[in-house]
N, C-alpha and C positions, 0 to 999 in steps of 0.2 A: 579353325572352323567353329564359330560360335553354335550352341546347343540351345539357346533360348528362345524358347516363342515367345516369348511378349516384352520382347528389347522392343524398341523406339523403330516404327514403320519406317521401312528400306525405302532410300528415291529410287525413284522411273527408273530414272540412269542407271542404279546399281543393281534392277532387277531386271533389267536390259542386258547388261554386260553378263550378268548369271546366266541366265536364261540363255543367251548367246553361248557361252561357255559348254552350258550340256548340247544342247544342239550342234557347235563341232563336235564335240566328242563320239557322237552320231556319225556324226561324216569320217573324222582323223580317222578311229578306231578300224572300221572297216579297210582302209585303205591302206594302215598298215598289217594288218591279218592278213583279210581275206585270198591277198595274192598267194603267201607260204600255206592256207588251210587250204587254197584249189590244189597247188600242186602234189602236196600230202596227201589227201586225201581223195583225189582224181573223181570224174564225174561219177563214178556208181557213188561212189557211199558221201560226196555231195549231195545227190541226189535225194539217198537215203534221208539223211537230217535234214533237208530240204520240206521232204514231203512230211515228216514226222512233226517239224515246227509249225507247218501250217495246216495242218491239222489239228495241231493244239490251240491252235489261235482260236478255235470256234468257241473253244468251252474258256479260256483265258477271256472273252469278251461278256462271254454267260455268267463267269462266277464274279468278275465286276461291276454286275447289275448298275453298269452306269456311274459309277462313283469316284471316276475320274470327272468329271463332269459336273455330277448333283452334288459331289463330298468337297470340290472345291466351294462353291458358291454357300454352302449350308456354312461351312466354318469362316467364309468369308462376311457371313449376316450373322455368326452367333462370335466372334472374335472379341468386342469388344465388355463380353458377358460371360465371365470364366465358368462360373456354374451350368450355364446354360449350354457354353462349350462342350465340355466335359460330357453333358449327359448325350448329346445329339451325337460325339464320337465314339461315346460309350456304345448307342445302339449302333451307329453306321459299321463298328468293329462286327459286333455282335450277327450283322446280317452278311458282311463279308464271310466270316467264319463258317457262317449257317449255306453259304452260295457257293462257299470254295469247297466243302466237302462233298457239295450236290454237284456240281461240276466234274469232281473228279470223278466220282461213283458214273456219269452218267459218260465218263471219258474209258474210264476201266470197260466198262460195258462193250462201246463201241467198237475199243480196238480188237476185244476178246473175240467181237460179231464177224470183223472184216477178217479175212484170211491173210492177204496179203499186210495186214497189219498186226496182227497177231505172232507171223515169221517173226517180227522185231520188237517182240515183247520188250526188251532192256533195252532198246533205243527208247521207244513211247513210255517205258517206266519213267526215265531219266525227265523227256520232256514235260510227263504227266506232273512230275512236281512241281514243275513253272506254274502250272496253274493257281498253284496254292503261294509262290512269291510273289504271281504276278498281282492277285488280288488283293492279296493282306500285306502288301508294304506302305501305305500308310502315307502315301505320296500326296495324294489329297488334302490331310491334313498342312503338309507345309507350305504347299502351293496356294491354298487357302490363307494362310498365312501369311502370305507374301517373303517365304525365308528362301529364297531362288537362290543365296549364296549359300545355305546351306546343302540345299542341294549341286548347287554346281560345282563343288570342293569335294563334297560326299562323292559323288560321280569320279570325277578327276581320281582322286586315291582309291578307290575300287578299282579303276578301269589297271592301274599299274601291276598287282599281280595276277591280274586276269592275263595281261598280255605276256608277262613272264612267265605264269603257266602255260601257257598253249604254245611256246616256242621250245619250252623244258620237256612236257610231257603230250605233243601230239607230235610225233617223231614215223609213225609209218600209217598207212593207209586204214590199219584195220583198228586207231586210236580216234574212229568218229565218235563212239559212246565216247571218250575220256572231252573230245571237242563238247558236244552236249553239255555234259556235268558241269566243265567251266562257266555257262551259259546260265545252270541252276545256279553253282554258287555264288555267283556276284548277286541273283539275285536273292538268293537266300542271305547273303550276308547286310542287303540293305533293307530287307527286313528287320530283322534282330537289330542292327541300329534305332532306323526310324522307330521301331518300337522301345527299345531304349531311351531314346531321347524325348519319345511323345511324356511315356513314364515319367520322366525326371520332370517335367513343364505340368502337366495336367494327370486328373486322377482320374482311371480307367475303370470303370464299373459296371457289374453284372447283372445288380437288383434292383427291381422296381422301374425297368425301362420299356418302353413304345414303339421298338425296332418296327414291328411293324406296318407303325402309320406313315413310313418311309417311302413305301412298296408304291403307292399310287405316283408318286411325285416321280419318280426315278423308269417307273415303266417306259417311257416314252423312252427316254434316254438311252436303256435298256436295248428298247428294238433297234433306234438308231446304233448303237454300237455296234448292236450283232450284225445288222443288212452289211456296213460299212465290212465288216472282219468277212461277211460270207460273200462276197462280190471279189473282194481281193485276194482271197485263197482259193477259188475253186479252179485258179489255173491248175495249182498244184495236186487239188483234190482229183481230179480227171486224169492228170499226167497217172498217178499216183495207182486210178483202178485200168486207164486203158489206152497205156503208153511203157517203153522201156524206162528203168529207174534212171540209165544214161541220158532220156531224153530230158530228165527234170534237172539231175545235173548240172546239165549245157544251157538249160534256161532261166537255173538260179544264177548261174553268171549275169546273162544278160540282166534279167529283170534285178538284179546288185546292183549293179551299173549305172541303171536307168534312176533306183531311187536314190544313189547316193547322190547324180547330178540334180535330181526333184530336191532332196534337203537341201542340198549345195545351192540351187538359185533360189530358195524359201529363206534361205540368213541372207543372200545376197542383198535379195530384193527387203527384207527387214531393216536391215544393217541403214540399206539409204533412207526406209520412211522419214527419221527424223532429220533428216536434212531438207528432205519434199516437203514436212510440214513445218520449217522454219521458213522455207524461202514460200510457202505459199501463204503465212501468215496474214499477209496484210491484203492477200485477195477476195475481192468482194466475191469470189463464187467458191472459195476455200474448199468445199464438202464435195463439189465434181471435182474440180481441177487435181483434187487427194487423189481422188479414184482413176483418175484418168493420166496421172502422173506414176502411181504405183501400180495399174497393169502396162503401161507400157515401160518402166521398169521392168517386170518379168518377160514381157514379148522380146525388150532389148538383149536378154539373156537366153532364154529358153526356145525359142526360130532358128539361131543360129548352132545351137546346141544342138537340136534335132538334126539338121542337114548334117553339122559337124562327126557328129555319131555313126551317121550311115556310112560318109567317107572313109573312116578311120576304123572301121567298125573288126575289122582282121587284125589288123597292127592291134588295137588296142587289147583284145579277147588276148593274143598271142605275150603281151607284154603284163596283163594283169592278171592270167589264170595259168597263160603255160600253153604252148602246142598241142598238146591232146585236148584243150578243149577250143579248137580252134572251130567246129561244127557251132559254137555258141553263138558266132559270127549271124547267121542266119535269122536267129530268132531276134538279133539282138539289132538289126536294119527294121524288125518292126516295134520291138518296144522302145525305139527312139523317139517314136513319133508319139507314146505315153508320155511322154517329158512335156509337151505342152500343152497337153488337153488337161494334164492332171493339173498343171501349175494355175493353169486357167478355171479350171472347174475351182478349187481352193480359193481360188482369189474371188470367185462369186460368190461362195461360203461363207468364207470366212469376213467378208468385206460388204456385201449387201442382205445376202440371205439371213444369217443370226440377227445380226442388227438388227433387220426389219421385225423378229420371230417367226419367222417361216419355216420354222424346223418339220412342222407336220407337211411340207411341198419339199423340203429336204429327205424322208423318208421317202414319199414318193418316185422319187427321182433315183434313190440308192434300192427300191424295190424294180423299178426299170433294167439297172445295173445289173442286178442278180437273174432276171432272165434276159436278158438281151446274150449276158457272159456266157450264161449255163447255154441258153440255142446255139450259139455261135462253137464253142466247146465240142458242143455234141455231134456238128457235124466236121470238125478240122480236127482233132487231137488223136482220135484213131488213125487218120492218114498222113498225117505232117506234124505228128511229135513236139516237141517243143515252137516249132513257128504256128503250130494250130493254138496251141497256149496264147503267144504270145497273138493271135486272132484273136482269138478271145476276148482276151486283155484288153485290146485296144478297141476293141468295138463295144465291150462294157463303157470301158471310162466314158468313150466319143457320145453318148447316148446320157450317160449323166449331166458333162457338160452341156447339151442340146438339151434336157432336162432342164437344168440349174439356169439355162439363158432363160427357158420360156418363165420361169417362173419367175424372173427376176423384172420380166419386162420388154417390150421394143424399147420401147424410150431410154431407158436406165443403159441397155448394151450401147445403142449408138451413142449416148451423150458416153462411156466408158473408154469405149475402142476408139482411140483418135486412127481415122482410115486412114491417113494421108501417110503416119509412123508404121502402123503396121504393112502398110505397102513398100516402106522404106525398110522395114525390118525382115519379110521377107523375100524381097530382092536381093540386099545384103546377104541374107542368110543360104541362097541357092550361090553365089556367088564364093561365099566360106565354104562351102561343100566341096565344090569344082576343086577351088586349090587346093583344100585339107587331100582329095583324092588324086590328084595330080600328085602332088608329094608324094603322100604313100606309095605312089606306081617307082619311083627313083628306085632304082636298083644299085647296088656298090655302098650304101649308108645302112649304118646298125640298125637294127631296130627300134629299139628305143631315141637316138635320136632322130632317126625320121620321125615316128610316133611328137618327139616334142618340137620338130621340124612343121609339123602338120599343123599343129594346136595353135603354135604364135604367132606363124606366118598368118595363116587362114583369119584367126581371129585379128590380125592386125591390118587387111585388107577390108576386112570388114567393119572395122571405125573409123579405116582411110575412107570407104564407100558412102557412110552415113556421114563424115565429115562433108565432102564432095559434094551430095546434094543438100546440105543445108539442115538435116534434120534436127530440129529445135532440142529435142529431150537428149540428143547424145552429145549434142555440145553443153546442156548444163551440168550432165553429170562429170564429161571430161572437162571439161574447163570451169566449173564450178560456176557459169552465168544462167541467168531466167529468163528466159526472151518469153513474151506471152505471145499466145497463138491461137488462132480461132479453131 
């Protein structure tokens, strides 16, 4: 694991294959945990660090005033000016420091206010220090840098006795603080690195610096972070004041579930751009044909994911959490249908809206999100527990996306969404349903293989179907040919 920031600029390629790397690690991680941490520690005190984590999230997004975002780009324009480097990290440290203390003071407070949050003082202890790794590890810095292989190696060897601790020392039900602390220390330990390492490369200093003429540039970014963090916690935050802790339990499953397959088709659909943008090289319309190649890449995955989910949706709760949280099953038929709006909304984001600068109709849209969630919340979570959440949820995102289209354009969605694939995609995709459900009805077969009975059958029916009719984009990805199409 090289430690130098100013070796010789990383290729594409290798900060592809990095950047790939953490982001399985993202997906792996969970998949091997999460099933032995449901059955240990059963939906109450799931539930417990559930509500406690996203809760933290609000002040984790405050005391980063943005600097995952403005800290890459700033070391990105001051990199090749080591002085200059130096001083602009020196202040960005100095305001992280000054944000992480306010944060926690303003976290201390809150929980001390809520009652039901207060009960769990040593839970909210534990995660209250996340605050302070989650802002000051310095991650900006390398990412600015372009040192992805340092990070994706750093990552790789943390994640190893994180996961050997939590199989050592989370052993019974009442070991969720010991689950917590694991979660501080990895990132407590990749601070003290990255700041290690920053140390050894650049000289970190206190005096005579301008932290903050920072403040204006970063505000924006700022707000955006937080709408972003308060739209996607406040499932939890409501289960949290006016719901049972069992009911957030059973719907951190689901809602796991749903973002591990969200990251899962975000590398898939990554993984192919560079082969879309080779084979679309030499087209004269190159910049649609991209866009219109890479969402229907994600429709090709995430359509059939959503039906697939619904069908399967017992078997799988039953084989990834355990029987007692088979009730997950419920909430988790609707946050399937979050798997494409959010793929789809991201794919607006990140693919026409920054591009163009439209962050300030980006705000807009994530300010929509935060009351459309909180209405919808307000009238489902008292009576239907974790499926009023997961209402919520899904009628938050549905309204960003419908957000993010209008702002992007008529013209820019139809020339994007080819109708003819996504008609093909979800025909396909109601017909992967059927059989993933049909399966799972088989009685006299294990569980788990019917579960992986459902999955290959279902999914291999479904690019017999899009074979069948003709569909252009799934015969280039399976057969590796480019047929162009109007």
């Amino acid at each position: 694991m090289s430690t130098e920031l100013h070796e010789s600029k990383p290729s594409i390629i290798s900060n592809f294959l990095f950047s790939t790397l953490s982001t399985f690690l993202t997906i792996l991680i969970p998949l091997l945990t999460y099933p032995y941490v449901a059955r240990i520690l059963g939906p109450e005190n799931l539930g417990r660090t559930g509500i406690a984590s996203s809760f933290t999230n609000y002040f984790i997004a405050a005391a980063q005033i943005g600097l995952p975002v403005y800290g890459v780009r700033l070391v990105a324009q001051r990199r090749s000016d080591k002085k200059a480097l130096e001083r602009s990290v020196s202040e960005l440290v100095q305001l992280s420091i000054a944000s992480s203390f306010l944060a926690i003071l303003a976290f201390s407070i809150a929980v001390m206010a809520i009652p039901k949050y207060r009960s769990e003082w040593n839970l909210f202890l534990v995660f209250g220090l996340t605050i302070m790794t989650s802002a000051m590890n310095m991650d900006w810095l390398f990412q600015g840098m372009e040192r992805f292989r340092y990070i994706g190696v750093r990552n790789a060897i943390l994640q190893v006795p994180f996961v050997v601790s939590l199989f050592l020392f989370v052993r019974k039900a009442s070991d969720y603080i010991v689950y917590a602390f694991l979660f501080f220390a990895v990132g407590f330990a990749t601070m003290i690195i990255n700041y290690a390492v920053a140390r050894k490369n650049i000289k970190l200093g206190f005096k005579n610096l301008s932290p903050l003429k920072h403040l204006g540039s970063i505000l924006v970014i700022t707000l955006f972070s937080f709408l972003v963090t308060a739209y996607t916690n406040l499932d939890f935050l409501f289960l949290s004041l006016f719901s049972r802790i069992e009911e957030a339990g059973f719907y951190s499953i689901s809602i796991r579930i749903a973002r591990i397959v969200i990251a899962f088709m975000a590398t898939l659909s990554t993984v192919l751009m560079p082969r879309l943008s080779t084979l679309a090289e030499t087209d004269k319309e190159e910049s649609t044909r991209l866009l219109q190649n890479s969402f229907s890449a994600i429709a090709l995955f995430v359509i059939p994911a959503a039906f697939g989910l619904v069908a399967i949706a017992d078997d799988l709760i039953k084989v990834f959490a355990g029987a007692q949280f088979t009730p997950a099953a419920t909430s988790m038929r609707i946050t399937a249908w979050i798997i494409p709006i959010v793929a789809f909304s991201n794919a607006l984001q990140m693919q026409i809206l920054i591009p163009q600068q439209k962050e300030k109709s980006m705000l807009v849209s994530f300010s929509i999100g935060i009351l459309v969630t909180g209405l919808v919340l307000c009238f489902t979570v008292k009576p239907f527990g974790q499926a009023g959440a997961a209402m919520g949820m899904l009628a938050g995102e549905a309204s960003v996306l419908v957000a993010h289209a209008y702002f992007c354009g008529r013209k820019a969605i139809l020339t994007i969404f080819a109708r003819k694939r996504l008609f093909h995609y979800l025909a396909g995709g109601v017909l992967c349903g059927l059989v993933a459900y049909c399966i799972s009805q088989l009685s006299g077969v294990m569980l788990i293989a019917r579960l992986i009975l459902a999955i290959a059958i279902s999914a291999f029916f479904y690019f017999i179907f899009l074979l069948v009719v003709k569909d252009d984009f799934a015969i280039l990805i399976i057969k590796g040919r480019h047929k162009n199409t109007g």
